[in-house]
C-alpha positions as CSV (number, residue, x, y, z in Angstrom):
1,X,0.0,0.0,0.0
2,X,1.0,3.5,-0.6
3,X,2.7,5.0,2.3
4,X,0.4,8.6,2.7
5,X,3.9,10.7,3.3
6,X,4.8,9.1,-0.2
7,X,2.0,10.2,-1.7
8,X,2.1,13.8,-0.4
9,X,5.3,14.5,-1.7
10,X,5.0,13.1,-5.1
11,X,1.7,15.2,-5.4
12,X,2.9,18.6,-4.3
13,X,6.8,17.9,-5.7
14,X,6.2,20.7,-8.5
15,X,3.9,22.8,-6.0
16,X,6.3,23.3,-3.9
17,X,9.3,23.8,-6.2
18,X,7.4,27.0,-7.6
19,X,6.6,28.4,-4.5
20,X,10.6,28.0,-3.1
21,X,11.4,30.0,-6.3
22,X,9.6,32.6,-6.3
23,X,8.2,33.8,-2.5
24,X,9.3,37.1,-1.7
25,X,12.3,35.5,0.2
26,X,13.7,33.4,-2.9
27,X,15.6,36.5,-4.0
28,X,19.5,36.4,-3.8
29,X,19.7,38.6,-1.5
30,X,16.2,39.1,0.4
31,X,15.8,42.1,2.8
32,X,13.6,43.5,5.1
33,X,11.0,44.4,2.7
34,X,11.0,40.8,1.3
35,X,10.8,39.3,4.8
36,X,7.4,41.9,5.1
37,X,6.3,40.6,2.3
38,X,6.5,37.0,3.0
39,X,5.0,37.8,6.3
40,X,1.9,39.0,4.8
41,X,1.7,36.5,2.6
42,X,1.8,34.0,5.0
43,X,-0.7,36.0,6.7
44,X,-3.4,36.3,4.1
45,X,-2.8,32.3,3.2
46,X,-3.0,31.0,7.2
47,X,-5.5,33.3,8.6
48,X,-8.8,31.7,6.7
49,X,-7.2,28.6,7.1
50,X,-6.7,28.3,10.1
51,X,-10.0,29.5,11.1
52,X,-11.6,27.0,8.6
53,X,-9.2,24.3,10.6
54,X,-10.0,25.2,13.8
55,X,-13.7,24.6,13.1
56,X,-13.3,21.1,12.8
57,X,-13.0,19.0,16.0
58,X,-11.7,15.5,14.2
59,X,-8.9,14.6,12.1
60,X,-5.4,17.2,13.2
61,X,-7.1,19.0,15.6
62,X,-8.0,16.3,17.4
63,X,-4.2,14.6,17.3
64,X,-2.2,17.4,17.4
65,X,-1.7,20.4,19.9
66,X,-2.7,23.5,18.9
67,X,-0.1,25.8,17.8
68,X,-1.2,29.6,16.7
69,X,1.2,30.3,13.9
70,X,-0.6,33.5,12.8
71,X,0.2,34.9,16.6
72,X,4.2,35.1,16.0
73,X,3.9,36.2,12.5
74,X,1.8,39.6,13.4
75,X,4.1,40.3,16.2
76,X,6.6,40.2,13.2
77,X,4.5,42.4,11.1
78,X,4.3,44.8,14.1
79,X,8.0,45.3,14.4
80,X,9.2,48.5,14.2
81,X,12.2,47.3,11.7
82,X,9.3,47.3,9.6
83,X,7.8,50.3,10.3
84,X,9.7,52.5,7.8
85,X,9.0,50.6,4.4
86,X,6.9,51.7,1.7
87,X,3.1,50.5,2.5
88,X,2.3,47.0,0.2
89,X,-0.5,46.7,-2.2
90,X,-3.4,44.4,-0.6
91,X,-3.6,41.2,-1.4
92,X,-6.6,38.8,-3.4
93,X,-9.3,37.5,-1.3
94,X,-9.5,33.5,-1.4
95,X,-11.9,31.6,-1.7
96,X,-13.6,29.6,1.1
97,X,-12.0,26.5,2.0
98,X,-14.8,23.3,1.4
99,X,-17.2,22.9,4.6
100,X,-17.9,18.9,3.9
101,X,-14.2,18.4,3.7
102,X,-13.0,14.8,5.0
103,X,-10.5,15.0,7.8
104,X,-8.3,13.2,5.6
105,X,-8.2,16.7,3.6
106,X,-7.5,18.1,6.4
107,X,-4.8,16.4,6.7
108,X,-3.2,17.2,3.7
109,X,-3.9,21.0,4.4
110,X,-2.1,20.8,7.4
111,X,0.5,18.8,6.1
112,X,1.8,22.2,4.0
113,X,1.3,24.3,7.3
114,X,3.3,21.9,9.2
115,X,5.5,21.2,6.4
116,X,6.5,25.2,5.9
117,X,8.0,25.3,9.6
118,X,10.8,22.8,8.5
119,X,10.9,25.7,5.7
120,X,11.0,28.4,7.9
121,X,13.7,26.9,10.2
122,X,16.2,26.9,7.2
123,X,15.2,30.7,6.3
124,X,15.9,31.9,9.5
125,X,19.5,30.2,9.4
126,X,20.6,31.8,6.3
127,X,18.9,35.2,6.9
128,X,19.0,35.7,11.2
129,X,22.0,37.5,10.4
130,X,21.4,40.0,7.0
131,X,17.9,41.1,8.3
132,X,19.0,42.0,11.6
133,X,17.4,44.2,13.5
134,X,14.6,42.0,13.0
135,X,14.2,39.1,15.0
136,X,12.9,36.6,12.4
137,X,10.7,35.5,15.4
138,X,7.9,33.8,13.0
139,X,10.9,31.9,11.1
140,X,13.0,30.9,14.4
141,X,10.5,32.2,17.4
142,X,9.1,28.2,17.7
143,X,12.3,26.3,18.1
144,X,13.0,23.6,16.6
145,X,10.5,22.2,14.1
146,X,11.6,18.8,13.8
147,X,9.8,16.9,17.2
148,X,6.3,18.4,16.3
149,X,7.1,17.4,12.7
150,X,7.5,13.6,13.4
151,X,4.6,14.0,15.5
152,X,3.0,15.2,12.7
153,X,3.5,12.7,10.4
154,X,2.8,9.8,12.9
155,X,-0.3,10.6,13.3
156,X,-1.0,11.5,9.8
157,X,0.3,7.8,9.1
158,X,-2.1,6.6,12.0
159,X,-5.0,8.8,10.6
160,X,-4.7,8.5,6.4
161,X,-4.6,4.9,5.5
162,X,-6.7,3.9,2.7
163,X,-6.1,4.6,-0.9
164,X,-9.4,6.9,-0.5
165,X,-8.2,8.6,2.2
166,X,-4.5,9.3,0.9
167,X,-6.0,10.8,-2.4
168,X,-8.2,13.1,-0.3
169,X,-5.0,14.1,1.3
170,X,-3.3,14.5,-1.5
171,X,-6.1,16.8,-2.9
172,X,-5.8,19.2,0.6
173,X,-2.3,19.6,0.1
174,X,-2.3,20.3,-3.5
175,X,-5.6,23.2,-3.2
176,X,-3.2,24.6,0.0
177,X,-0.2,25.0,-2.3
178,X,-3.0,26.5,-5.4
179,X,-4.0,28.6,-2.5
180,X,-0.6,30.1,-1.8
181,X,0.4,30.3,-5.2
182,X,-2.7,32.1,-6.0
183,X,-1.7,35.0,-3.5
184,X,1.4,35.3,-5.1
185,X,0.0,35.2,-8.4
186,X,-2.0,38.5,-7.2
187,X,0.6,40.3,-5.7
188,X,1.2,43.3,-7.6
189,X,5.4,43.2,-7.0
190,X,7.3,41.0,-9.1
191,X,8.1,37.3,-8.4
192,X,11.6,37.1,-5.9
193,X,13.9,35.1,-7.4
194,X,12.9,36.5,-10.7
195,X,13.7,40.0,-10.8
């Protein structure tokens, strides 16, 4: 049987290659503006999601302890490094996440949240020192990703077993990633890593 980690991976490969080339911190040399700009990218991806998550009782929410990644990232926003940069164009309104969605999507929407920690950890290794004064609390504020993250995928592994389930998965991950890539597509500054 396919293994649901497997699965995930294979189905968001190209999803997530995009999206490491061209956030706002893909640029060479990423600065303060670009980590503002990620920020509120984030922001306007993870706020309705995580709303929409939270209003589930089963399937993460119910293995997994709550962790408000939205709170860290607006104390970023509201740093006063920040505070000096040119104001940034709104961005799109998504669309509403799907209210009969199986746990097992779930699942694969939360496997992208959980998944862009181990992201964010390497960010804030290669840019705690360039964007300094900023403390890059939203990239490094949580410690160490990796425990949560093999807590993570044990019980995704417990939780997403049959074929059904593990396409359903698959299908949450891949409309997260659309999500995000949506919002960048609607950004009005160009690409990172493409100027």
């Amino acid at each position: 049987m396919l293994d649901v980690l497997t699965a995930l991976r294979a189905a968001t490969a190209d999803r997530h290659a995009e999206l490491d080339s061209r956030t706002p911190l893909a640029a060479a040399a990423p600065d303060l503006r670009a980590y503002r700009d990620h920020l509120r990218l984030l922001e306007a991806w993870l706020a309705p999601l995580q709303a929409w998550l939270d209003s589930y009782p089963d399937g993460p929410r119910q293995q997994m302890p709550p962790r408000d990644y939205l709170a860290q990232l607006r104390i970023d926003l509201a740093d006063a490094s920040l505070k000096a940069l040119p104001v940034a164009a709104p961005l799109a309104v998504q669309q509403p996440w799907p209210k009969q969605a199986s746990a097992a999507y779930r699942w694969g929407v939360s496997y992208v949240i959980e998944g862009s920690q181990l992201g964010g950890a390497v960010l804030y290794k290669r840019l705690a020192v360039s964007l300094v004064p900023h403390p890059l609390g939203y990239l490094g504020g949580q410690g160490s990703p990796g425990p949560r993250w093999q807590q993570f995928l044990a019980a995704l592994r417990a939780d997403v077993v049959t074929p059904a389930q593990i396409e359903q998965a698959c299908q949450g991950a891949q409309q997260a990633f659309d999500s995000l890539i949506g919002l960048l597509n609607s950004s009005s500054a160009a690409p990172a890593g493409r100027l």
